[in-house]
C-alpha positions as CSV (number, residue, x, y, z in Angstrom):
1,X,88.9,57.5,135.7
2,X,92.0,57.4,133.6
3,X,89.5,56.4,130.4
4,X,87.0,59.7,131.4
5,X,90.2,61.8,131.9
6,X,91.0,61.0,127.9
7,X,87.6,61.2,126.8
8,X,87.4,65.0,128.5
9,X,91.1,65.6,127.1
10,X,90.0,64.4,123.7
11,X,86.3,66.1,123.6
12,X,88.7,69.5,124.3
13,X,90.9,69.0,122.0
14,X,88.3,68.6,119.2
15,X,86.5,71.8,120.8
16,X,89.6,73.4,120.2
17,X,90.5,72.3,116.9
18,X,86.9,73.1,116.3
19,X,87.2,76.4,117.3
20,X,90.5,77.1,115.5
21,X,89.2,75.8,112.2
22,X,86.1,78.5,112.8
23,X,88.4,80.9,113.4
24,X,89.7,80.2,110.1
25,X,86.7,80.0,108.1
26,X,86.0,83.8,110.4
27,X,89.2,85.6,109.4
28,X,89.3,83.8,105.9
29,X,89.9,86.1,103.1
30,X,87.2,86.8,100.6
31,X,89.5,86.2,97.6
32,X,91.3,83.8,98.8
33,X,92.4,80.5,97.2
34,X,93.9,77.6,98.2
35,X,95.7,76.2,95.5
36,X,98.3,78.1,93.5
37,X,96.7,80.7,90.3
38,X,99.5,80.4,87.9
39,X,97.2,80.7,85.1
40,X,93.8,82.8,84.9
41,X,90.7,81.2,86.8
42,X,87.4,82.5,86.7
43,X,86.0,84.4,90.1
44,X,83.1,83.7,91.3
45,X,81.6,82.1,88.7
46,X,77.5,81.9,88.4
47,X,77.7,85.1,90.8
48,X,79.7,87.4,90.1
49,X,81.2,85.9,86.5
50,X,77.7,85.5,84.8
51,X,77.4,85.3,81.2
52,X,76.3,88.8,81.7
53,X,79.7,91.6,80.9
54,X,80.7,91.6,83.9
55,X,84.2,93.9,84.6
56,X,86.2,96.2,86.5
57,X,86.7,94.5,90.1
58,X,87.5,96.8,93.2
59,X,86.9,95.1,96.6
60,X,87.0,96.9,100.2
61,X,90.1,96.6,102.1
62,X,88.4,94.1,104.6
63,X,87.5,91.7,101.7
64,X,83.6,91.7,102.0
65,X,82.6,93.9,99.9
66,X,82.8,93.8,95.7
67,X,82.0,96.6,93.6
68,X,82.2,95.7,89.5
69,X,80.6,96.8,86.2
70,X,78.1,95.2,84.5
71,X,77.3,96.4,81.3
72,X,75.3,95.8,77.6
73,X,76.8,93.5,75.6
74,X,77.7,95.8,73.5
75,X,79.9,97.2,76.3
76,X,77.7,100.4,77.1
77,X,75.4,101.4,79.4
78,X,77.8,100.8,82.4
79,X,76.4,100.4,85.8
80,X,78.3,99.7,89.5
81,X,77.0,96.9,90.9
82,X,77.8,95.2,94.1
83,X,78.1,91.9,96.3
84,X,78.8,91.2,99.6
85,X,80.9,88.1,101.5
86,X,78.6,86.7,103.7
87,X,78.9,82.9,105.1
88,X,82.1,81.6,102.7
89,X,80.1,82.8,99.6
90,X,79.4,86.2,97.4
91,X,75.6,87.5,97.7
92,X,73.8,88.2,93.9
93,X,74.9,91.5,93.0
94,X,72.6,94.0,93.5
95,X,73.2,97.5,91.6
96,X,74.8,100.1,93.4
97,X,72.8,102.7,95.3
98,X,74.9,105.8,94.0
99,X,74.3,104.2,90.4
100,X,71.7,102.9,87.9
101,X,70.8,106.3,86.7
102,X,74.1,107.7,84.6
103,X,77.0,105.9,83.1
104,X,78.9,105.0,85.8
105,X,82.3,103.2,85.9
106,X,86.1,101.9,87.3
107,X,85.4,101.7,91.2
108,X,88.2,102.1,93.4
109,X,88.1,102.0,97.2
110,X,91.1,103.4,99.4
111,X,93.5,101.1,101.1
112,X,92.2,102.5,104.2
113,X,88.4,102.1,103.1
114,X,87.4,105.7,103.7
115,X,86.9,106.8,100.0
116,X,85.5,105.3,96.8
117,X,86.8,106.8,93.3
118,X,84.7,105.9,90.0
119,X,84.0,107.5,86.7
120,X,80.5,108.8,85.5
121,X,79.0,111.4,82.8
122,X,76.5,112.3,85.4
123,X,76.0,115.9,85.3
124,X,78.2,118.6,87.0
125,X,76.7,121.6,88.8
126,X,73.5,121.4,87.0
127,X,74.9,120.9,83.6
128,X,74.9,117.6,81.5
129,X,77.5,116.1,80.3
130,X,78.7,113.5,77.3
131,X,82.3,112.7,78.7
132,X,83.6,111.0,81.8
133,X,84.6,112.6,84.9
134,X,86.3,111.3,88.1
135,X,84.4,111.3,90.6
136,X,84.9,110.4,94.9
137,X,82.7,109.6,97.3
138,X,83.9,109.6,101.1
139,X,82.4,107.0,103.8
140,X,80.8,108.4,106.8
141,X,80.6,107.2,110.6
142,X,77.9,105.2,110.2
143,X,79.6,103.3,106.9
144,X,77.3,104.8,104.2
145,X,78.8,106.9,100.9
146,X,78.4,110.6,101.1
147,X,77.3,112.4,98.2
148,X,79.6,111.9,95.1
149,X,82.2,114.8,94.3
150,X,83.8,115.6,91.0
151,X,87.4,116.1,91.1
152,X,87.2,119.0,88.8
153,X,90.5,119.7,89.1
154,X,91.6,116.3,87.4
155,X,89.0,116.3,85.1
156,X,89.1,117.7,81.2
157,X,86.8,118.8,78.1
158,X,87.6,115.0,77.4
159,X,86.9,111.4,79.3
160,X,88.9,110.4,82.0
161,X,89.1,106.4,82.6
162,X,90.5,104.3,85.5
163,X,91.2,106.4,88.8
164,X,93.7,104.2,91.0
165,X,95.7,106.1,93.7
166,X,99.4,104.7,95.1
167,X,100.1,104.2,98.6
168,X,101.3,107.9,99.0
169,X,98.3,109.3,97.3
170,X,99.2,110.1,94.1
171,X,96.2,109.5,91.3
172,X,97.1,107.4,88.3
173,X,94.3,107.2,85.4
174,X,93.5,107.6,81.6
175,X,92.5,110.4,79.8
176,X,91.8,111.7,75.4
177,X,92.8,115.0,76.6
178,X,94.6,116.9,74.4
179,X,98.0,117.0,74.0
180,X,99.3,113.6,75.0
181,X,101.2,111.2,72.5
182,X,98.4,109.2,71.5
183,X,94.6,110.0,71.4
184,X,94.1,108.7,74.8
185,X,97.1,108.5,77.7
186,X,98.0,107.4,81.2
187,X,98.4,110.5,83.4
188,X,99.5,110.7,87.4
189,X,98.5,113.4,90.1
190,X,100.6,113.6,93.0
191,X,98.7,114.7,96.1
192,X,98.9,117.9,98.2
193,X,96.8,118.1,101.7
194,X,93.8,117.5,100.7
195,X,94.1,118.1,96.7
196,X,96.3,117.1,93.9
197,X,99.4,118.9,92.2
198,X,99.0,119.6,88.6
199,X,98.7,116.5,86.2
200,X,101.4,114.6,84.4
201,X,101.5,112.8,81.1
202,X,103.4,109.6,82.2
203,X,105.7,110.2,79.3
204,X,106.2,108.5,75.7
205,X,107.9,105.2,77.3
206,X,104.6,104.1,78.9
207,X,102.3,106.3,76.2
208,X,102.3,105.8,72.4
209,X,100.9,106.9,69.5
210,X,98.2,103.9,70.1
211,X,95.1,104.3,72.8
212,X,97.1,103.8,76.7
213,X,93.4,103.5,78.7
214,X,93.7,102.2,81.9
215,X,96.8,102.3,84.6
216,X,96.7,99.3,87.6
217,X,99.7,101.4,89.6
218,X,101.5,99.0,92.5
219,X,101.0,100.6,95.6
220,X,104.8,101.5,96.1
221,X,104.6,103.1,92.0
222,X,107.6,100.4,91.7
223,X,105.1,98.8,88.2
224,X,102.2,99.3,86.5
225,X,100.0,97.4,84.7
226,X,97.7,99.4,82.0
227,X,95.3,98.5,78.8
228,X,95.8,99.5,75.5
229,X,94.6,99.3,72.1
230,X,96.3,99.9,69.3
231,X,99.6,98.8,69.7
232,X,101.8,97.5,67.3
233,X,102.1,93.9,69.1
234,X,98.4,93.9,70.0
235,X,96.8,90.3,70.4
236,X,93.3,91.8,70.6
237,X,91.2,94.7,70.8
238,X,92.5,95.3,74.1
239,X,95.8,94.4,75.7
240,X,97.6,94.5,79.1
241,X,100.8,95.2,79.5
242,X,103.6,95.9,82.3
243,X,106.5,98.4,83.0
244,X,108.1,98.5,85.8
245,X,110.3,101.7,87.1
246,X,113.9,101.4,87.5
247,X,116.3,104.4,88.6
248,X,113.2,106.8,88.3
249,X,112.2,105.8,84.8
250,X,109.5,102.9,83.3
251,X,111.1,100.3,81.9
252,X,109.5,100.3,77.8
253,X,106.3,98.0,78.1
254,X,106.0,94.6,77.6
255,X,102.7,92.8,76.3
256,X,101.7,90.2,79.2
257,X,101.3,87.3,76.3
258,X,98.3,84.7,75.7
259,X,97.9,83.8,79.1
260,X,96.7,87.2,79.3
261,X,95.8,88.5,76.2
262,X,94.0,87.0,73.6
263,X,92.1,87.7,70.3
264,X,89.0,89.3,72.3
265,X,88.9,92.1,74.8
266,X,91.2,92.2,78.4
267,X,91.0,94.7,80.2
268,X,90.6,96.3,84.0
269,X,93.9,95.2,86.1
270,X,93.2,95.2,89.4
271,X,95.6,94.0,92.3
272,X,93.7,92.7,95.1
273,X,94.3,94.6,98.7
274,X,96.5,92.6,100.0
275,X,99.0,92.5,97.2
276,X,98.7,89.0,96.4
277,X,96.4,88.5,93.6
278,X,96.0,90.0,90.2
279,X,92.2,90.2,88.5
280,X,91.0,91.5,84.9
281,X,88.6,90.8,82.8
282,X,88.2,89.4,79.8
283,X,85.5,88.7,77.0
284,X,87.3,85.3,76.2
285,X,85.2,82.3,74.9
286,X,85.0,79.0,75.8
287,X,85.8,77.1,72.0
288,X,83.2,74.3,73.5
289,X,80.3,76.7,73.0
290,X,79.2,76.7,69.5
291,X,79.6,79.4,67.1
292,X,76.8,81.8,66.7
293,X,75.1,80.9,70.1
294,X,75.6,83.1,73.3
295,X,74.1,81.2,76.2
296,X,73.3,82.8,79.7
297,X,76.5,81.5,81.3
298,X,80.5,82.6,81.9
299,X,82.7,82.4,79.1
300,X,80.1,82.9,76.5
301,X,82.0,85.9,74.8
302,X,81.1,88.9,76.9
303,X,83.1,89.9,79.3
304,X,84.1,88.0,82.9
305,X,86.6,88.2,85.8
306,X,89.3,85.9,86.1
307,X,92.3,85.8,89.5
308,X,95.7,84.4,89.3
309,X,98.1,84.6,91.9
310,X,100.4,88.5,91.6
311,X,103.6,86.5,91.7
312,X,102.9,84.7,88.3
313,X,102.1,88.0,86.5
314,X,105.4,89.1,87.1
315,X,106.7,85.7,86.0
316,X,105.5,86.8,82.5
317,X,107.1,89.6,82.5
318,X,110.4,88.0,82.2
């Protein structure tokens, strides 16, 4: 009796630990690792990371859902594409149904899921257009995007590049607009209601006279990480960099270094939804391929996404 008494007690406890572990694996978080990322690893390599140019990651609050660009390699032709989390793994990326037919660009999805920000040249009331425009889409009952809607209020005669919205609302992004300290700035929106107050250049701390493209604003506006070009201590043709505000003001940018940015393109700083991880892309090559060739794989020169853990991007930063 005793012997069947621990046979039942130890076929429960493996149910349990069974069901704990599946648990786990149910409430397991798509970009989530388990080993530290002090240094940049690829993501989803042979899926996501490709060998094609792959860029620009913006993921769904609850994790299974990835929206990225893939682009020519020549780094035109921009389309949204996206995968989906399903059994511990990322589906092949299909292209976007509100995409494929204009240049489209920079997802975004809210913290609370409901809207999805992106640039495109698609045409405005009729018209066509040669320039990028931010552009939002809201999500209705039943899950699907509504019908994209340019934030003409935002927009300019010029492109816009990179939407990303704080925690409060306000709208941080890139624009050539006229006027700013550089050909192209970082500018922020603060919301009202349902709109957004007028626009502010983020000032000649964060902007230069080099290209400021894209802001990566922390949800609580206490840093930012943006791409630039241009810039006196440049690495490549595309750098990230981080300021952080103290007593109301950005602290003057510093250049994240080679673990970041080297001699090709980086670009696209994203911070995952949780706060925990930092992606980007970048069009590093591996020095094991040989020169001149381009196979169909990751690392190959065109552009991929790499992870690291959030924590040891701010240990570069002092």
């Amino acid at each position: 009796m005793e012997r069947a008494l621990g046979r039942v007690t130890l076929r429960a406890a493996a149910l349990a630990i069974g069901a704990g572990a599946a648990l786990l694996a149910a409430t397991r978080v798509s970009w989530q690792v388990d080993a530290p990322l002090k240094e940049p690893a690829l993501f989803a390599d042979g899926v996501v990371s490709t060998g094609e140019f792959e860029t620009h990651p913006a993921f769904t609050p609850d994790g299974r859902t990835l929206y990225f660009v893939r682009s020519t390699p020549q780094f035109t032709d921009w389309k949204i594409y996206v995968s989906r989390w399903k059994n511990d793994r990322w589906s092949r990326p299909e292209m976007a149904p509100f995409s494929g037919k204009f240049r489209d660009a920079d997802p975004f999805v809210t913290a609370d899921g409901r809207q999805l920000y992106f640039i495109s040249d698609r045409p405005v009331g009729g018209n066509p257009k040669t320039d990028m425009d931010i552009w939002v889409m809201n999500r209705s009952r039943s899950g699907e995007w509504g019908e994209p809607r340019n934030l003409a209020a935002l927009n300019s005669a010029g492109n816009e590049w990179l939407p990303r919205l704080a925690a409060n609302g306000t709208l941080y992004f890139g624009s050539d607009r006229p006027g700013g300290h550089g050909r192209t700035d970082l500018y922020r929106a603060p919301r009202v209601g349902a709109g957004f107050l007028e626009v502010e250049n983020l000032g000649p701390t964060v902007n230069s006279e080099a290209d400021e493209y894209e802001p990566c604003i922390a949800p609580d506006e206490s840093f930012l990480v943006f791409m630039a070009d241009g810039r006196p201590d440049a690495v490549g043709g595309g750098d990230l960099y981080i300021t952080y505000k103290k007593d109301g003001a950005w602290t003057p940018p510093k250049n994240l270094g080679p673990t970041i940015n080297r001699p090709a393109l980086d670009i696209a700083p994203y911070i995952s939804p949780d706060g925990k991880y930092f992606f980007f892309s970048s069009a590093r090559r591996d020095p094991a391929i040989p020169r001149g060739q381009r196979p169909s794989r990751s690392r190959n020169g065109l552009g991929d996404i790499y992870q690291m853990d959030l924590a040891a991007l701010h240990a570069l930063a002092h």
